[in-house]
C-alpha positions as CSV (number, residue, x, y, z in Angstrom):
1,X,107.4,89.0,103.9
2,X,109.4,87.8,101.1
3,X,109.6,90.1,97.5
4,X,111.9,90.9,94.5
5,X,111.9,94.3,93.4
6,X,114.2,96.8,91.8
7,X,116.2,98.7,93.4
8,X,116.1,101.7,91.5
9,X,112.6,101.7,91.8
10,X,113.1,100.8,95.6
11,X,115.4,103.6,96.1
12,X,113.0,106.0,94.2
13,X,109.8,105.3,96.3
14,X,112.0,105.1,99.2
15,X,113.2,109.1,98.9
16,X,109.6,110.4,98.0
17,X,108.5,108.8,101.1
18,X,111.5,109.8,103.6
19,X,110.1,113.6,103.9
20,X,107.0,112.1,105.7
21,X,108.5,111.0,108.1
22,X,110.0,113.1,111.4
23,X,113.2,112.8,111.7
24,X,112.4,114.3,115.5
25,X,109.5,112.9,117.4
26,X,107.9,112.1,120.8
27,X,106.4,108.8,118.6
28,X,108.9,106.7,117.2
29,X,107.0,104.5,115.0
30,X,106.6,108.3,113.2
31,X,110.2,107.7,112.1
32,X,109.6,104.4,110.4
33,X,108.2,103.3,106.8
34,X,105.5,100.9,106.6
35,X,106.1,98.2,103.7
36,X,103.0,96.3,103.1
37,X,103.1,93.4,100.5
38,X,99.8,91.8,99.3
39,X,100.1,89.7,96.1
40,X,101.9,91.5,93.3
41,X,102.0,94.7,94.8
42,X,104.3,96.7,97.3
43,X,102.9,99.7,99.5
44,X,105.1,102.3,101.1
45,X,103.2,104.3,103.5
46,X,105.3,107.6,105.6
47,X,103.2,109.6,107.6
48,X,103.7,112.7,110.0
49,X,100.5,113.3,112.1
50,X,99.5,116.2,109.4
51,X,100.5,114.0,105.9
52,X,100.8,111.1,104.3
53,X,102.0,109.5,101.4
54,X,101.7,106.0,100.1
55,X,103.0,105.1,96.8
56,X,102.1,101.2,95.1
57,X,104.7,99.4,93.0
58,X,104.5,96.1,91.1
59,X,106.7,93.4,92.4
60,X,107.2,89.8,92.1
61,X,104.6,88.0,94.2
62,X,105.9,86.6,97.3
63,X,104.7,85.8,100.8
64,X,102.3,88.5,102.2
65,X,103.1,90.5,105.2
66,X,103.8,93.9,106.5
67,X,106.9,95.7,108.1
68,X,107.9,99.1,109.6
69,X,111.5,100.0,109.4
70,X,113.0,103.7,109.6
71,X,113.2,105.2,107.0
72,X,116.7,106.9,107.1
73,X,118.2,103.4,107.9
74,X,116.3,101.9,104.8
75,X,117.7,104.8,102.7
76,X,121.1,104.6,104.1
77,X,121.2,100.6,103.4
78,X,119.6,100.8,99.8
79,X,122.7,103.7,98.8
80,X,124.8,100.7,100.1
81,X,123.2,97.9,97.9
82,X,125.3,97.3,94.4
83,X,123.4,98.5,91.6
84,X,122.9,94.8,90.2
């Protein structure tokens, strides 16, 4: 997977998404953010055994693939990134 986007918007999607997802489970995928990339578009899916949420944004079209990172770590490295 391969993509340009924003990191504002990045960031923003990113902290919507962070309170569906356990911080403390007994399934540790739970913990992670799936970041799907078909075409132009970018999915960001969290989900807790009792919600969801998955929020679309518009990116530069890229290679297609899909990746589950958690998201604290995700969060924690985007505060890192320069704003640039």
């Amino acid at each position: 997977m391969n993509t340009t986007v924003s990191k504002t918007m990045l960031a923003s999607i990113i902290a919507t998404a962070i309170p569906y997802t356990p911080s403390r489970t007994t399934i540790p995928v739970l913990a992670n953010l799936l970041l799907e990339q078909e075409g132009s578009s970018l999915t960001v899916t969290g989900y807790d055994l009792s919600t969801s949420i998955t929020i679309a944004l518009p990116v530069m079209p890229g290679n297609d693939g899909a990746i589950t990172i958690p998201g604290k770590l995700l969060n924690d490295l985007l505060a890192l990134l320069p704003q640039d």
